[in-house]
DODOLO-299629 format. One line per 4 residues: for each residue z, x, y of N, C-alpha, C. Coordinates in nm, 4 decimals. Example, Ala and Ser with C-alpha at 12.3 -4.5 7.8 and 13.67 -1.06 7.14 Angstrom:
residues 2
0.7800:1.3190:-0.5690:0.7800:1.2300:-0.4500:0.7800:1.3200:-0.3300  0.7080:1.2850:-0.2250:0.7140:1.3670:-0.1060:0.7870:1.2900:0.0030
END
This chain:
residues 224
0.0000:0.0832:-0.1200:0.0000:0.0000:0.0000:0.0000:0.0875:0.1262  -0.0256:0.0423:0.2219:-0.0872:0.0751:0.3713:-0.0287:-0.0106:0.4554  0.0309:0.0624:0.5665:0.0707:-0.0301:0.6626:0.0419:-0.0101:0.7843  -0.0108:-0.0643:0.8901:-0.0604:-0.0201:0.9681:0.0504:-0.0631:1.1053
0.0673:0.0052:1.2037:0.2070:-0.0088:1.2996:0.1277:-0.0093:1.4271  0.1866:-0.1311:1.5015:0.1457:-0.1443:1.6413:0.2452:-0.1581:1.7195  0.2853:-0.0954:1.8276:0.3637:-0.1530:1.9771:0.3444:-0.2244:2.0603  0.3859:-0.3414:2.0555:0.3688:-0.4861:2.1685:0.4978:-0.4126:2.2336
0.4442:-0.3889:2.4104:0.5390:-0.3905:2.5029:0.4684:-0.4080:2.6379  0.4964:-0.4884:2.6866:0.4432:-0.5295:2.8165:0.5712:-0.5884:2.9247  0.4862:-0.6124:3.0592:0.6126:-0.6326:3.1357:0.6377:-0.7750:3.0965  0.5538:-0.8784:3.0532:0.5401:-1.0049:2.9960:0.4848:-1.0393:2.8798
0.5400:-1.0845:2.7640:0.4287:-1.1318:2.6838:0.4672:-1.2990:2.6323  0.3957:-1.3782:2.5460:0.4611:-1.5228:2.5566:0.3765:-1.5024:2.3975  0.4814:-1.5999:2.3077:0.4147:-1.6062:2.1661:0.4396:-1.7184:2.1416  0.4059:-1.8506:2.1662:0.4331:-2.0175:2.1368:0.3607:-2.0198:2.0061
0.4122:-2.0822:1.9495:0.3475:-2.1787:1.8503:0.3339:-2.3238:1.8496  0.4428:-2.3912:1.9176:0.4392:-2.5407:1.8489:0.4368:-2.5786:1.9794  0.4073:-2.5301:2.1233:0.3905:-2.6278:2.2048:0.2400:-2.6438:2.2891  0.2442:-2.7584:2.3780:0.1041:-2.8265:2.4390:0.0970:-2.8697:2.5671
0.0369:-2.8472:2.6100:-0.0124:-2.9571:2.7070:0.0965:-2.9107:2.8607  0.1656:-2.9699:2.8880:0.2639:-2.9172:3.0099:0.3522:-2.8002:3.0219  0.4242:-2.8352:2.8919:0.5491:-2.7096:2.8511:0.5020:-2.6251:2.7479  0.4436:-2.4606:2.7712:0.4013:-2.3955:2.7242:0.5344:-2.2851:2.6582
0.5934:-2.3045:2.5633:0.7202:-2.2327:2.5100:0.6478:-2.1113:2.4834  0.8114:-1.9924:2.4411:0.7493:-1.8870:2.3838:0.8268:-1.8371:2.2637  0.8370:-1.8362:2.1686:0.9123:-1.7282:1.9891:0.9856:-1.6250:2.1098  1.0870:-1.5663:2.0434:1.1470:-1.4555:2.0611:1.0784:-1.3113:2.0466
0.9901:-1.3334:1.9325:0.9375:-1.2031:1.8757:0.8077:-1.2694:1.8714  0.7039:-1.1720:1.8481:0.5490:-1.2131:1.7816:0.5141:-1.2785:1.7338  0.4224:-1.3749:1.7022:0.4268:-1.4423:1.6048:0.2696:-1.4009:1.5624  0.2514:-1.4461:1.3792:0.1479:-1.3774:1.2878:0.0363:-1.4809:1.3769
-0.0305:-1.5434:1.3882:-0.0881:-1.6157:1.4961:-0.1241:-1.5265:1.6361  -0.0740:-1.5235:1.6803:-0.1052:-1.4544:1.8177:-0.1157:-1.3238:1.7902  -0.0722:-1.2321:1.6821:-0.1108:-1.0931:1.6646:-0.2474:-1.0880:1.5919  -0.2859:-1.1684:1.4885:-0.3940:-1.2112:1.4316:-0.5276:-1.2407:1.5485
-0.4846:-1.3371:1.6397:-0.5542:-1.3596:1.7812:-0.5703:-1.2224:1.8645  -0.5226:-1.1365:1.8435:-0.5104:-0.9960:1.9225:-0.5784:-0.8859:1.8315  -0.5963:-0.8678:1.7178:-0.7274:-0.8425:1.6076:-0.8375:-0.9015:1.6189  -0.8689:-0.9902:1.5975:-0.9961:-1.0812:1.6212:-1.0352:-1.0476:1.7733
-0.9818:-1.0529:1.8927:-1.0181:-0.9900:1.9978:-1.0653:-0.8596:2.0210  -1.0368:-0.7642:1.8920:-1.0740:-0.6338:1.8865:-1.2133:-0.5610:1.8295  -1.1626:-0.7065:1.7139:-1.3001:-0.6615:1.6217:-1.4255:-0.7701:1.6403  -1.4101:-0.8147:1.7895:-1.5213:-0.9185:1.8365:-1.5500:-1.0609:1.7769
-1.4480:-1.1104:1.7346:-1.4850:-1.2302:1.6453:-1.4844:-1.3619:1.7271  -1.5821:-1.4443:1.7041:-1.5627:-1.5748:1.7873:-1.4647:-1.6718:1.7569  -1.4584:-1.7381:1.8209:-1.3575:-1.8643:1.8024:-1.3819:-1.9504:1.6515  -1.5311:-1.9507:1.5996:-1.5030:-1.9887:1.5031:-1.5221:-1.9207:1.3742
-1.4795:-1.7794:1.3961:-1.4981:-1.7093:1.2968:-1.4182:-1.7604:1.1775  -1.4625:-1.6657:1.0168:-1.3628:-1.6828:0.9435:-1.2742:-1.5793:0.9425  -1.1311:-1.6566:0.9604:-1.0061:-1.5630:0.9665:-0.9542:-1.4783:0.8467  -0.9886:-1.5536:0.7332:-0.9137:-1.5760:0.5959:-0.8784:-1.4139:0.5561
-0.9427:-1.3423:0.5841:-0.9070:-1.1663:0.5541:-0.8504:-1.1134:0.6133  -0.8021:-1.1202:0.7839:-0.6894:-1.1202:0.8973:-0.5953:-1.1823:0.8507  -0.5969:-1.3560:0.8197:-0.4371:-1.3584:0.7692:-0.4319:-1.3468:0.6293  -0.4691:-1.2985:0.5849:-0.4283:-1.2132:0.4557:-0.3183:-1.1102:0.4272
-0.3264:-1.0541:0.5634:-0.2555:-0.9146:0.5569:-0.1235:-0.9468:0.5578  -0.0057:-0.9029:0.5235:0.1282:-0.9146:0.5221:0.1506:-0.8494:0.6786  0.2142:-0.9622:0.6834:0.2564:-0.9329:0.8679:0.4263:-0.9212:0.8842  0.4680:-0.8274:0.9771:0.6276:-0.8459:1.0115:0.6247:-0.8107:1.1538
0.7358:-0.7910:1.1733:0.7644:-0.7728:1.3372:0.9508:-0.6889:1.3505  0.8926:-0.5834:1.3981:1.0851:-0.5492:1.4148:1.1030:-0.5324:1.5604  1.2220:-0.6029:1.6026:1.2737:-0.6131:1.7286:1.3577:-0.4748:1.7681  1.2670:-0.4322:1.8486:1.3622:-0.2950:1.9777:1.4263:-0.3396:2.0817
1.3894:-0.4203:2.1536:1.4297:-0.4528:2.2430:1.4075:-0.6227:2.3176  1.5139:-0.7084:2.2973:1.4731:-0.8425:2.2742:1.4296:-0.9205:2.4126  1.4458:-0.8426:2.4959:1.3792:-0.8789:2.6521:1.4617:-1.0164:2.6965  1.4236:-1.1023:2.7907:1.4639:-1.1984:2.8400:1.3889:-1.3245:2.8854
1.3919:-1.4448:2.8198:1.3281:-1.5204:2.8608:1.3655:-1.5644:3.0027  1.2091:-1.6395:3.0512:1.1767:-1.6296:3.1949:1.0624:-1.7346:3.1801  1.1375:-1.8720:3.2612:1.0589:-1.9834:3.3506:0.9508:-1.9724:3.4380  0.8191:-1.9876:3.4282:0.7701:-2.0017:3.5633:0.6627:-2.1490:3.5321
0.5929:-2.2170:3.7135:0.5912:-2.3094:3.6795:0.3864:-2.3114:3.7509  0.3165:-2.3878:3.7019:0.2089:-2.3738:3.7567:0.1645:-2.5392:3.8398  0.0796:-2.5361:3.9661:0.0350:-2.6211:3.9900:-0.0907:-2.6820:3.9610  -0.1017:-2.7811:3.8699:-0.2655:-2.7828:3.8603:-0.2957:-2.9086:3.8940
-0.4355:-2.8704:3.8905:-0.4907:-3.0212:4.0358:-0.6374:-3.0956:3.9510  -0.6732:-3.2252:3.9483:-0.7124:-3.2438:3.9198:-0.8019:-3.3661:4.0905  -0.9143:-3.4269:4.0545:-0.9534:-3.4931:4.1637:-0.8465:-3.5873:4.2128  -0.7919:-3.6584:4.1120:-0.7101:-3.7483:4.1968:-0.5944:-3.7597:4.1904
-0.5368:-3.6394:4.0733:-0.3971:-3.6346:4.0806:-0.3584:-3.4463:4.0509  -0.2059:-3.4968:4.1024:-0.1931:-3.3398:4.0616:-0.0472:-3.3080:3.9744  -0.0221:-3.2381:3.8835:0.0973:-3.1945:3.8257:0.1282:-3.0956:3.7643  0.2850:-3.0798:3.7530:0.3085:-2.9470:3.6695:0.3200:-2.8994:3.5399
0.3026:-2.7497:3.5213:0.2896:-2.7076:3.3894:0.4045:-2.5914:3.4236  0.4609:-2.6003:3.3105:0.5917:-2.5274:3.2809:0.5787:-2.4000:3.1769  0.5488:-2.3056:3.2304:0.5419:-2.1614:3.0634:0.6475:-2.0696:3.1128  0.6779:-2.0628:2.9624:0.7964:-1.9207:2.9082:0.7081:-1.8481:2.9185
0.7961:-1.7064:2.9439:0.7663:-1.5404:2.9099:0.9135:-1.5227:2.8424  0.8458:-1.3729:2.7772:0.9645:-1.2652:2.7532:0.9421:-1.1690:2.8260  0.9955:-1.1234:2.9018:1.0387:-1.0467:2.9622:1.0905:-0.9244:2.9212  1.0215:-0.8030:2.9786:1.0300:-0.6731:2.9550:1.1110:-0.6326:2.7792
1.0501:-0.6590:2.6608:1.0790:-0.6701:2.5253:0.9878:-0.5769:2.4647  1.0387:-0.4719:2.3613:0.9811:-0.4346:2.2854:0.9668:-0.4717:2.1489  0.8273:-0.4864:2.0486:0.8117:-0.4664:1.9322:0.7360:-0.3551:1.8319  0.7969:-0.3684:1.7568:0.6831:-0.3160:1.6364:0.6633:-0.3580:1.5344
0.5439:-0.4076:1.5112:0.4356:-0.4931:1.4273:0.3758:-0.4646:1.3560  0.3704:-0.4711:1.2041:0.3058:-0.4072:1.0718:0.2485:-0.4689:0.9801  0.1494:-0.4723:0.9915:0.0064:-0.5203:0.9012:0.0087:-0.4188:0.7537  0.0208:-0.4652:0.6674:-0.0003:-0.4243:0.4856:-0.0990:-0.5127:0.4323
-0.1966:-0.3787:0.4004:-0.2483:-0.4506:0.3187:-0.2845:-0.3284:0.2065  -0.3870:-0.3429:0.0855:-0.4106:-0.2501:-0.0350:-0.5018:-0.1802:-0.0184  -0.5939:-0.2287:0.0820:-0.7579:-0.1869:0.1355:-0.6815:-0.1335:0.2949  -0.6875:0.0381:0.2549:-0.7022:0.1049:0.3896:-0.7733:0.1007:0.4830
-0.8964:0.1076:0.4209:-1.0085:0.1411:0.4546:-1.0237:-0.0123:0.5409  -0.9873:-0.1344:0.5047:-0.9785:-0.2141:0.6274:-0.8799:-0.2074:0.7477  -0.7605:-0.1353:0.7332:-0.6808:-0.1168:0.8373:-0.7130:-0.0570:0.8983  -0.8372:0.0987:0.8799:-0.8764:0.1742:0.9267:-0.9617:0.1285:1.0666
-1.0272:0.0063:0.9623:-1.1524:-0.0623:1.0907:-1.0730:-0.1429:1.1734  -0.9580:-0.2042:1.1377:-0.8429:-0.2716:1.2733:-0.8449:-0.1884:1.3765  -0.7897:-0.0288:1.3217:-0.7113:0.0641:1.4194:-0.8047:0.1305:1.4968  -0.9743:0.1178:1.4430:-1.0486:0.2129:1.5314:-1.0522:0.0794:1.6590
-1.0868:-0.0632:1.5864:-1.0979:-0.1695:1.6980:-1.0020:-0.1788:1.8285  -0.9132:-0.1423:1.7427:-0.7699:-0.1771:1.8507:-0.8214:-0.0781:1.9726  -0.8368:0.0564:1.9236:-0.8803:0.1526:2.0206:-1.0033:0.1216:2.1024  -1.0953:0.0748:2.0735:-1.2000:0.0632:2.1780:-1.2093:-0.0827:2.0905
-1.1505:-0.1927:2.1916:-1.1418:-0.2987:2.1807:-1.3094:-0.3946:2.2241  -1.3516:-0.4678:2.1670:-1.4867:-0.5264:2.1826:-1.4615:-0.6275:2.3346  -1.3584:-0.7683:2.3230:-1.2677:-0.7788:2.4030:-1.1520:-0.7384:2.4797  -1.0869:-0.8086:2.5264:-0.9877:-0.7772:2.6416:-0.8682:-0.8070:2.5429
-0.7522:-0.7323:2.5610:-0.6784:-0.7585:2.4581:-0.5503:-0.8022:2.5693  -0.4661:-0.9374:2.4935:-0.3513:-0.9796:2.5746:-0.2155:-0.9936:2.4595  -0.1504:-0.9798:2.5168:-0.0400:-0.9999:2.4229:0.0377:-1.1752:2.4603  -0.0792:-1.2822:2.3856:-0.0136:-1.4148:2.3640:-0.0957:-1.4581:2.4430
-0.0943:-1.4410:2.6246:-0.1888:-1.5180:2.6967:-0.2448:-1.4069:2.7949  -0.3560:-1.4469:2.8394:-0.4372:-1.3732:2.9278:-0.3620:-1.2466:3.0134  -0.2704:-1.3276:3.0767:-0.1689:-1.2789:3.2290:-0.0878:-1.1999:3.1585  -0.1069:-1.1638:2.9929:-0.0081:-1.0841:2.9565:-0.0878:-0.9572:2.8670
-0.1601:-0.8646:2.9878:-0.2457:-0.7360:2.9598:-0.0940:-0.6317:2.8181  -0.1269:-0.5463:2.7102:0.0104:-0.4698:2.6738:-0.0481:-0.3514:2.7513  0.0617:-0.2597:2.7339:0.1069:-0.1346:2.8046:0.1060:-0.0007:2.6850  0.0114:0.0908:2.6407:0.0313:0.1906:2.6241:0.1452:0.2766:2.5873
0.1100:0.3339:2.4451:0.0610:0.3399:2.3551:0.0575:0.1963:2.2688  -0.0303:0.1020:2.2188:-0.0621:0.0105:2.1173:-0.0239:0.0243:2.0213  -0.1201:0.0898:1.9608:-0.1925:0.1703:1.8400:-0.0750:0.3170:1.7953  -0.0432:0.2677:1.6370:0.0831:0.3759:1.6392:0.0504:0.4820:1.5025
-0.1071:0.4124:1.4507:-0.1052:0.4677:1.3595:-0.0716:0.3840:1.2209  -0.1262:0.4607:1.0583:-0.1475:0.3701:0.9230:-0.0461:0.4933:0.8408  0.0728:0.4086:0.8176:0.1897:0.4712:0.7325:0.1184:0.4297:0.5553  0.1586:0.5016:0.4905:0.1579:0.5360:0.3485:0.2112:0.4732:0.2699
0.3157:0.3844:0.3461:0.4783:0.2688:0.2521:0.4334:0.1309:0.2647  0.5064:0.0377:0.2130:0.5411:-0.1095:0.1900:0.5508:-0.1331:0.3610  0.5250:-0.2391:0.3804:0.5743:-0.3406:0.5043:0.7167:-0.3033:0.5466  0.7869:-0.3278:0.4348:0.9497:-0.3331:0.5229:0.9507:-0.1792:0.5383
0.9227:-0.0796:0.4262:0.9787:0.0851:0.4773:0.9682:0.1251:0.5913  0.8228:0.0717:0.6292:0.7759:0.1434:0.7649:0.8092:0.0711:0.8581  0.8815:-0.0439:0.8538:0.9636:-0.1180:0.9786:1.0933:-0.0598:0.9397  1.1197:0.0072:0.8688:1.2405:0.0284:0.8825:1.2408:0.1742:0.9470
1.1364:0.2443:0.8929:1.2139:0.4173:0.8921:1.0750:0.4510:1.0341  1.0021:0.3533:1.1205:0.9672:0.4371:1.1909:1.0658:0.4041:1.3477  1.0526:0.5445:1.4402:1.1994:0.5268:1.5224:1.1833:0.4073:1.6326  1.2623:0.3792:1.6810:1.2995:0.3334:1.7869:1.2108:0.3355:1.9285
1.1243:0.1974:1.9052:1.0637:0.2418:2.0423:1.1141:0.1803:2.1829  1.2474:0.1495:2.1541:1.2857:0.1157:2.3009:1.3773:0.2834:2.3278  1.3364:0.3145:2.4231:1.4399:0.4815:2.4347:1.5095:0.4858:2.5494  1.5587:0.3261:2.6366:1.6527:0.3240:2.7017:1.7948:0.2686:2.6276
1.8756:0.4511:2.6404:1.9852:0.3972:2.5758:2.0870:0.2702:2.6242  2.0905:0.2290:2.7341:2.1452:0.1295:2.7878:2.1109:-0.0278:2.7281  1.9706:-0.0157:2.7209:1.9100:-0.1698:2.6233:1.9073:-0.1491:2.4813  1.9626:-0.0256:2.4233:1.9698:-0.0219:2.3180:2.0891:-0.1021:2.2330
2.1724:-0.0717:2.3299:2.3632:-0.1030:2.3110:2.3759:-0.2823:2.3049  2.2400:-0.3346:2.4025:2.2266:-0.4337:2.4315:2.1159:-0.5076:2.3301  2.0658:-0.4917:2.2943:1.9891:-0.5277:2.2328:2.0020:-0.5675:2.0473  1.9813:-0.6933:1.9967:2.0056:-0.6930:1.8992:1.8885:-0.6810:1.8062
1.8633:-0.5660:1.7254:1.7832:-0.5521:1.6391:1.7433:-0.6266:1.4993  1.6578:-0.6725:1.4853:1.6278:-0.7205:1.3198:1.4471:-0.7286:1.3036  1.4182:-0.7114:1.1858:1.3278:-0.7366:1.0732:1.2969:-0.8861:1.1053  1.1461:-0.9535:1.1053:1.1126:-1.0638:1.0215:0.9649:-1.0324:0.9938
0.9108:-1.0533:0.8307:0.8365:-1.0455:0.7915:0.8202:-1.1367:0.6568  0.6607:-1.1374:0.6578:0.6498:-1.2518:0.5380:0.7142:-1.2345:0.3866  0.7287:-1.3411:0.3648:0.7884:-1.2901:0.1614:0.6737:-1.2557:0.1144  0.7216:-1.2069:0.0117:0.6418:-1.1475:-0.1264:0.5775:-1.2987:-0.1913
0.4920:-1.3001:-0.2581:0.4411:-1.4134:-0.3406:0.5482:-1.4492:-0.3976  0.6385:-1.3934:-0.4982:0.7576:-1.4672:-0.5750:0.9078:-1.4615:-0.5203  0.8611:-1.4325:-0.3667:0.9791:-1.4571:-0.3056:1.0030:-1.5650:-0.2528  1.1305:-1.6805:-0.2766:1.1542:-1.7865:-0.2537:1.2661:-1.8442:-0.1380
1.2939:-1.7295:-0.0685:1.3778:-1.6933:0.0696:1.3330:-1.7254:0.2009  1.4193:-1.7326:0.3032:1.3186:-1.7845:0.4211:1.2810:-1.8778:0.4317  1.2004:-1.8876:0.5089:1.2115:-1.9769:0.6268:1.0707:-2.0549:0.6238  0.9911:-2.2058:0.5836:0.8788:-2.1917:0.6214:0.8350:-2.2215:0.7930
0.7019:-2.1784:0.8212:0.6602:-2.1637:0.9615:0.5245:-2.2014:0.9751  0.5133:-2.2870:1.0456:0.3379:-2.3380:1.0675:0.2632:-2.1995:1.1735  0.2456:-2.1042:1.1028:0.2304:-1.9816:1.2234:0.1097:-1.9058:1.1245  0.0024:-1.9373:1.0635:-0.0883:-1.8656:0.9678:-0.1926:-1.9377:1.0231
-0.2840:-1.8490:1.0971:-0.4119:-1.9362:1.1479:-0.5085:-1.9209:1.0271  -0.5512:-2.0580:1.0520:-0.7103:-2.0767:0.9800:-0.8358:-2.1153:1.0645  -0.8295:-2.1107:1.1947:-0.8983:-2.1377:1.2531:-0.8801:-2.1929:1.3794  -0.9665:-2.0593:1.4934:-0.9143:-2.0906:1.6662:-1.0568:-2.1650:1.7368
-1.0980:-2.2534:1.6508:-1.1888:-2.3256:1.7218:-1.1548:-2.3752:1.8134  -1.2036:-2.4192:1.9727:-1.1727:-2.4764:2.0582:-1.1598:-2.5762:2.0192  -1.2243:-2.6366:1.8953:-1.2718:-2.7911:1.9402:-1.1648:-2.8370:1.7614  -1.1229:-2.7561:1.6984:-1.0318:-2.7714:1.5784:-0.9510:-2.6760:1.5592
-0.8481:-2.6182:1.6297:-0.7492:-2.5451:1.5732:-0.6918:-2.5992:1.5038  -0.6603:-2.4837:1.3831:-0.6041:-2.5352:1.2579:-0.5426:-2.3920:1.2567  -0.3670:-2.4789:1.1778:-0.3015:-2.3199:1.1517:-0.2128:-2.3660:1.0266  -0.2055:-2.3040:0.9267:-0.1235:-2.3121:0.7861:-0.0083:-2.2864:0.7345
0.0880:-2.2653:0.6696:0.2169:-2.2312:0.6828:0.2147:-2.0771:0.5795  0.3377:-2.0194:0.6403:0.3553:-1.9064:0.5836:0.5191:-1.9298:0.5340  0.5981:-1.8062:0.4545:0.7117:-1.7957:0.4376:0.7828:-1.6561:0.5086  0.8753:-1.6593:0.5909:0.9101:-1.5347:0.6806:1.0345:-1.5161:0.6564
1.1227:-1.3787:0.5845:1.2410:-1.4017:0.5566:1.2751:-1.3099:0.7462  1.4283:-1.2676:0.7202:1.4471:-1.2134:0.8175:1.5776:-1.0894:0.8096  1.5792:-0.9790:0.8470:1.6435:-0.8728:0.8332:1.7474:-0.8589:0.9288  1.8836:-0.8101:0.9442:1.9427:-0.7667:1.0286:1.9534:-0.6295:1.0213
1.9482:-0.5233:1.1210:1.9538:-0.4107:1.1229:2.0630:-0.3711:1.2082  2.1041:-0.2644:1.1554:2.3014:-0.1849:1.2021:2.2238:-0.1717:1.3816  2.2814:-0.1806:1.4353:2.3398:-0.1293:1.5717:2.3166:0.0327:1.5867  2.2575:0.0670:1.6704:2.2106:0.2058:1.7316:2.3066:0.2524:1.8189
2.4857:0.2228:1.7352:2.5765:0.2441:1.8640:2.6562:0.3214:1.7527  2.7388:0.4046:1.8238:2.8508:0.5032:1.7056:2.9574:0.3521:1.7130  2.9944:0.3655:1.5261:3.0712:0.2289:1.5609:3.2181:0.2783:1.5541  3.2396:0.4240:1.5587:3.3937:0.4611:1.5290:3.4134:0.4636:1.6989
3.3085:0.5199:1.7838:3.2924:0.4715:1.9371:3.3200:0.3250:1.9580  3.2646:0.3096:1.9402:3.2653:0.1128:1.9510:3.4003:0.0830:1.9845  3.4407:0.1171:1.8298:3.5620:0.0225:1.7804:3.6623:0.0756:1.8978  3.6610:0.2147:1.8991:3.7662:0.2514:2.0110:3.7998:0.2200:2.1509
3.6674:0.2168:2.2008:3.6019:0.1132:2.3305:3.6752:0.0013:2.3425  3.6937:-0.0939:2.2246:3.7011:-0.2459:2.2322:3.8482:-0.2478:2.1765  3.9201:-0.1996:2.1543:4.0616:-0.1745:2.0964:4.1883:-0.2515:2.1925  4.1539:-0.3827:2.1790:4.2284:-0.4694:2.2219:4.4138:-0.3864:2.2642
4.4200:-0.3430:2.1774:4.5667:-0.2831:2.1787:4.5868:-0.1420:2.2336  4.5214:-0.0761:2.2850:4.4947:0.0497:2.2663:4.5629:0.1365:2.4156  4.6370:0.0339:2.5153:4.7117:0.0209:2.6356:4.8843:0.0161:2.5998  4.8865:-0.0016:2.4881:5.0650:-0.0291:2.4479:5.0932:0.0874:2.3698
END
């Protein structure tokens, strides 16, 4: 197996799944949908391409830095009336995002795309350009190893302390854990989006803090 590692970090990015029309929500983390939508933008595919080999790939997401959601509101006008639209961001958040699959040699053609992208690449919606370095490179391990053992890409120690880290990535075929999620596109037709369900368990990861520090820090008693 092959895994291929990307960095979503921007000053904004928004990852909705289940909302429409006025109130445009956003996921905490990535979702396989909108990173899938951010491939297909690379490797030039139209709206009604077939997806079925993009979501194929075993997708996860590990949280560096969980950013902050953030309200803003839009005015839109129509001839005879006018009203508002409401969208989430996250706010200044880091990820890292890992595509597995058995065929390198297709991750290979992701990672040259990613690099000289055919389209414009956004992280979720237009207004949300990512920020350099992307592209992190195709590890040698399983999905979870290489979310686990590659480092830390948030490197402000201050949001580190702050920040709560974890794993979510899809199950295994005979894994029966987790969570299901309508977040597996089959299709970004304008005129028929259609999206399928997946299974996503979810990881907690230790704290990037000394905890014999910690504990001493927080030592309720430690004044008497």
């Amino acid at each position: 197996m092959s895994t291929l590692l990307l960095r979503l970090a921007a000053p904004l990015q928004a990852w909705g799944t289940d909302s429409k029309f006025e109130v445009r929500r956003t996921n905490r983390e990535p979702s396989k949908s909108g990173v899938i939508g951010l491939l297909a933008a690379a490797l030039g595919l139209r709206r009604d391409a077939d997806l079925s080999e993009l979501s194929a790939l075993r997708f996860g997401v590990r949280v560096d830095r969980n950013g902050e959601v953030i309200k803003d509101f839009h005015m839109a006008k129509a001839e005879k009336t006018s009203y508002l639209t409401y969208r989430y961001y996250l706010s200044d958040a880091i990820f890292l995002v890992g595509l597995e699959s058995e065929d390198r040699s297709f991750l290979e053609k992701i990672e040259s795309a990613l690099r000289n992208p055919c389209f414009p690449l956004f992280l979720g919606r237009r207004s949300c350009p990512p920020t350099l370095p992307l592209v992190l490179g195709i590890r040698e391990d399983v999905l979870e190893i290489a979310l686990r053992e590659e480092e830390n890409q948030n490197k402000d120690s201050k949001s580190i302390q702050q920040s709560h880290r974890y794993i979510r990535l899809d199950c295994g075929v005979a894994e029966q854990e987790g969570a299901v999620v309508q977040d597996l596109p089959i299709s970004f037709n304008p005129m028929k989006r259609e999206f399928g369900y997946r299974r996503a368990k979810e990881i907690w990861l230790r704290d990037d803090v000394n905890t014999e520090e910690s504990a001493e820090e927080h030592d309720a008693m430690a004044e008497l």
